[in-house]
ZADO-1210 file (C-alpha; in nm, 4 decimals, padded with zeros to 6 digits):
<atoms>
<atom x="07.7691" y="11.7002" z="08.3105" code="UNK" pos="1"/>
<atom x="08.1222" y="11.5310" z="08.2168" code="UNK" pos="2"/>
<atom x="08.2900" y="11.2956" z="08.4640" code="UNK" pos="3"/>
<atom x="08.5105" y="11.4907" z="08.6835" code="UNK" pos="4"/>
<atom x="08.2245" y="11.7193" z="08.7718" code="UNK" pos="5"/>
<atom x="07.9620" y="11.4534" z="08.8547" code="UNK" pos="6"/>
<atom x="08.2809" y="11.3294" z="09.0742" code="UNK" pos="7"/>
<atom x="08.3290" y="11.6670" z="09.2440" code="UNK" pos="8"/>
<atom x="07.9579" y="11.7103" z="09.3371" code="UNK" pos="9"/>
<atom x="08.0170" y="11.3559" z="09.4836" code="UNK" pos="10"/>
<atom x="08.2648" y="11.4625" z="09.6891" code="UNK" pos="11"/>
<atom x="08.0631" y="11.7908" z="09.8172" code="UNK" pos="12"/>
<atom x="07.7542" y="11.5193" z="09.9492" code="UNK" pos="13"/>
<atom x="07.9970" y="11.3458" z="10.1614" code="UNK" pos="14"/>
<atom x="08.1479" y="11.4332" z="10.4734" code="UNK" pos="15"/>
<atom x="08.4981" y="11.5228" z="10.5081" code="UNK" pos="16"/>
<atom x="08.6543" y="11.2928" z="10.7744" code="UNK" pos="17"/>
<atom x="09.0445" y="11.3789" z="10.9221" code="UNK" pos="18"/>
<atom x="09.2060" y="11.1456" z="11.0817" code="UNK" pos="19"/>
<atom x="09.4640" y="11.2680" z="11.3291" code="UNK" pos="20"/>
<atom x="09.7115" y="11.1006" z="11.5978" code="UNK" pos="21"/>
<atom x="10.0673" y="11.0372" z="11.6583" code="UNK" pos="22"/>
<atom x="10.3222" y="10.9218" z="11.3813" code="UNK" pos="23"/>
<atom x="10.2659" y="10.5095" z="11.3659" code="UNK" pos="24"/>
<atom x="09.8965" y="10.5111" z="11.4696" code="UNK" pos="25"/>
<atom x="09.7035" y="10.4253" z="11.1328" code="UNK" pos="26"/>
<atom x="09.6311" y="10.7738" z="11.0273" code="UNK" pos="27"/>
<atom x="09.7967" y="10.6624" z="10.6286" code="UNK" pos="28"/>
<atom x="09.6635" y="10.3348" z="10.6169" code="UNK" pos="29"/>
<atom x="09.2921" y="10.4075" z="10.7757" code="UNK" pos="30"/>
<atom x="09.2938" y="10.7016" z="10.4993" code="UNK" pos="31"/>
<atom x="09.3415" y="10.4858" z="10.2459" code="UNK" pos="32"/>
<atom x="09.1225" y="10.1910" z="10.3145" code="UNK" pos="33"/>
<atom x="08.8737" y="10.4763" z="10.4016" code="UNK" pos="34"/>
<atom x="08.8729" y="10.6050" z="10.0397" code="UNK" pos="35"/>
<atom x="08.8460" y="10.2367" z="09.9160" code="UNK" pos="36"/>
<atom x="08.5542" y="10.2426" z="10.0078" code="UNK" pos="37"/>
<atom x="08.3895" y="10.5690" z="09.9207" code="UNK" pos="38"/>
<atom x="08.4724" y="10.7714" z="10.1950" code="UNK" pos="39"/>
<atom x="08.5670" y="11.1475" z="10.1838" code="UNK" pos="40"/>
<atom x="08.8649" y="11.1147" z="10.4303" code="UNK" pos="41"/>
<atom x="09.2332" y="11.3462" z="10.4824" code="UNK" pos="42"/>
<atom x="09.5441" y="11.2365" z="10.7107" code="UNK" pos="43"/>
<atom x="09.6246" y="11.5471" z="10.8865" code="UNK" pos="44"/>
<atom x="09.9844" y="11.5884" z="10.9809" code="UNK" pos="45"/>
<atom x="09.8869" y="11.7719" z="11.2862" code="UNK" pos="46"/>
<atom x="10.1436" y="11.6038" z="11.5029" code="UNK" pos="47"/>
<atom x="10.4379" y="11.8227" z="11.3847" code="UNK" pos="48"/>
<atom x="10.2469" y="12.1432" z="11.4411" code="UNK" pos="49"/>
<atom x="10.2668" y="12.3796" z="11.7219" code="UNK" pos="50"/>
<atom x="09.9417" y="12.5666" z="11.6091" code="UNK" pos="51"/>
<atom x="09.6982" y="12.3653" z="11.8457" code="UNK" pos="52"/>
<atom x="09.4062" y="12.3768" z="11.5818" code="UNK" pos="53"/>
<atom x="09.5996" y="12.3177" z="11.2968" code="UNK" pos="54"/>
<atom x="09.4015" y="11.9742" z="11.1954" code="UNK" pos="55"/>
<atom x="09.0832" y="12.2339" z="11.1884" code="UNK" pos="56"/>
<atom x="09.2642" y="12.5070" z="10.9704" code="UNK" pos="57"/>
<atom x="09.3632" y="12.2269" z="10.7020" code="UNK" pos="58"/>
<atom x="09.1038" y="12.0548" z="10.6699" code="UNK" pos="59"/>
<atom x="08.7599" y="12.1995" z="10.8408" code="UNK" pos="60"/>
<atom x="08.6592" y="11.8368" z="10.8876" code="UNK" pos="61"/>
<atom x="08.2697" y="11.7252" z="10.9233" code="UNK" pos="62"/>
<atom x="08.4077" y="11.4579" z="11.1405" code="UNK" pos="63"/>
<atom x="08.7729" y="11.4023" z="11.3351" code="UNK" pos="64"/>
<atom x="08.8543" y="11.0931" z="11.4249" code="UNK" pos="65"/>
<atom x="09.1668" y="11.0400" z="11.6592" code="UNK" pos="66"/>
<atom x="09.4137" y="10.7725" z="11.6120" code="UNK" pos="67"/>
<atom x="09.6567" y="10.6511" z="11.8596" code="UNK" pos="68"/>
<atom x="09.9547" y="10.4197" z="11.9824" code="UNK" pos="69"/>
<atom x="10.2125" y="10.3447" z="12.2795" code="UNK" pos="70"/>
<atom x="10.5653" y="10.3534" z="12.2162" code="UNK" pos="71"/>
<atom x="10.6127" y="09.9939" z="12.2120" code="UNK" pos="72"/>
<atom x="10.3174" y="10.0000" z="11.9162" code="UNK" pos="73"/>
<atom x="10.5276" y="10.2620" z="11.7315" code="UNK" pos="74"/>
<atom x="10.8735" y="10.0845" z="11.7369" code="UNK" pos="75"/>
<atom x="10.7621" y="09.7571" z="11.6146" code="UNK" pos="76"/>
<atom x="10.5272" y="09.9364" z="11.3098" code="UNK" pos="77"/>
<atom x="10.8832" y="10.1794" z="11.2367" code="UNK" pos="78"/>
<atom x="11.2718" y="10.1436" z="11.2611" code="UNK" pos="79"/>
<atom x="11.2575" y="10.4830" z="11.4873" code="UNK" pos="80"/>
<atom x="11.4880" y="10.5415" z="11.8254" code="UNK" pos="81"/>
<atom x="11.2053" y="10.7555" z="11.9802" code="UNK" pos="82"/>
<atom x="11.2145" y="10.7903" z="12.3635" code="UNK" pos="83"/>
<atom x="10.8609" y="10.8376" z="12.5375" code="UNK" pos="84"/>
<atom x="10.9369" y="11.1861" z="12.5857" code="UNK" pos="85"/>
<atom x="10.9367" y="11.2283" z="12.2126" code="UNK" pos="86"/>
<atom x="10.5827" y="11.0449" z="12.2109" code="UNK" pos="87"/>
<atom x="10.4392" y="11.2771" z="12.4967" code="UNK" pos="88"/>
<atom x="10.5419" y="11.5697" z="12.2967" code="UNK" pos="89"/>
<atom x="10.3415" y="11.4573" z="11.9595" code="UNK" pos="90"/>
<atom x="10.0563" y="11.4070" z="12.1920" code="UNK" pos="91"/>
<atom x="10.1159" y="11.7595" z="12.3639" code="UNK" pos="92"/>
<atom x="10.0801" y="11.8506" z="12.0170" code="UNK" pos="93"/>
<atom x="09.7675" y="11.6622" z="11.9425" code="UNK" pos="94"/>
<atom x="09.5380" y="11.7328" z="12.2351" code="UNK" pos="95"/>
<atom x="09.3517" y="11.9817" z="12.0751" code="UNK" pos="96"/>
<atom x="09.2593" y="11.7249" z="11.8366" code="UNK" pos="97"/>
<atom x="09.1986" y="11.4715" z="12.0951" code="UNK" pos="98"/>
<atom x="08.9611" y="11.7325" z="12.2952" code="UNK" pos="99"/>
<atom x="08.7326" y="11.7620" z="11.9986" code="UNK" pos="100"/>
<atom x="08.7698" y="11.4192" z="11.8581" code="UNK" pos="101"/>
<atom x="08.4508" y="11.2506" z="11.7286" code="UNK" pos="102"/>
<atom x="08.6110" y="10.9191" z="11.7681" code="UNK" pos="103"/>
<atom x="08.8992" y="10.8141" z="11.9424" code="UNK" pos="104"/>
<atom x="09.0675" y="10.5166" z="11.8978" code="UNK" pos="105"/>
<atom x="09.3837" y="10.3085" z="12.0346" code="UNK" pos="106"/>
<atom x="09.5465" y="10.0993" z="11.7483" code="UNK" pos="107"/>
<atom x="09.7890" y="09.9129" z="11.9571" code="UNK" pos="108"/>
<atom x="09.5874" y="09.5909" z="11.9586" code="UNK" pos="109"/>
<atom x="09.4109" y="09.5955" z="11.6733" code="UNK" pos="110"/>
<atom x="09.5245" y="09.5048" z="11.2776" code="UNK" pos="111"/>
<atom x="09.4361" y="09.7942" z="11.0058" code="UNK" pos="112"/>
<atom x="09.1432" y="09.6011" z="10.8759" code="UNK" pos="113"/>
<atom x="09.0036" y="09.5949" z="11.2766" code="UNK" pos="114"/>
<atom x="09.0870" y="09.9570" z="11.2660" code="UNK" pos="115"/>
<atom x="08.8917" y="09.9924" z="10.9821" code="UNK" pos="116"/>
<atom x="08.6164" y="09.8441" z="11.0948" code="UNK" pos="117"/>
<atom x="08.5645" y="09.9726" z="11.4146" code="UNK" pos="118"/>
<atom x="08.5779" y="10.3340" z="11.2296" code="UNK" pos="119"/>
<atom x="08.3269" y="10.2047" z="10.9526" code="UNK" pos="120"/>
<atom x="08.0928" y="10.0778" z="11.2461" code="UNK" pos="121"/>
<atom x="08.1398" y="10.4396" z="11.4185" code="UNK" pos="122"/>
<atom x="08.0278" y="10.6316" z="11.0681" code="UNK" pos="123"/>
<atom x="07.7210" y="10.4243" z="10.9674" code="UNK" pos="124"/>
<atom x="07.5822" y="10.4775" z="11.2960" code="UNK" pos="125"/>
<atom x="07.5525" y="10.8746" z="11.2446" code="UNK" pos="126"/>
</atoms>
């Protein structure tokens, strides 16, 4: 068995986590630090979609996991003139995804490794 299959096979044993939410929340940077360290995990762009399950039809996720963030949180993390109307409507978008979240989680407080944590401490206790 060469390599890239004994990788693949990997990949099939572990459980495909999305990670959903507004634009600003995490979603990029939790993915990332997620894969780090092992983890099967997908950023869904779900908050530009108008197809309510759309996070489900990309990536048929074991687990979803649900970032989010005020407006305030958003500004400071982006250079972006969004009103809270703009915000609501992303999260019109996303409440699909936030009705059948396995985790949800507000980022505004916390740094990306505390995000990371909290959603590493959330996995190993399934």
């Amino acid at each position: 068995m060469n390599e890239r299959h004994r990788e693949r096979e990997k990949k099939k044993q572990r459980p495909l986590i999305a990670v959903v939410g507004p634009c600003a929340a995490g979603k990029s940077s939790l993915v990332q630090r997620l894969r780090a360290r092992g983890y099967n995990a997908r950023c869904v762009a779900q908050d530009h979609s108008y197809v309510p399950d759309m996070w489900r039809r990309i990536t048929a996720p074991d687990l979803l996991i649900y970032l989010d963030a005020e407006l305030s949180t958003i500004v400071r993390r982006r250079s972006i003139s969004w009103s809270e109307r703009t915000l609501n409507d992303e999260r019109h978008r996303l409440r699909h995804a936030r009705q059948h979240c396995d985790l949800y989680l507000s980022t505004d407080d916390l740094t990306e490794k505390e995000v990371t944590e909290r959603v590493i401490g959330f996995l190993e206790k399934l």
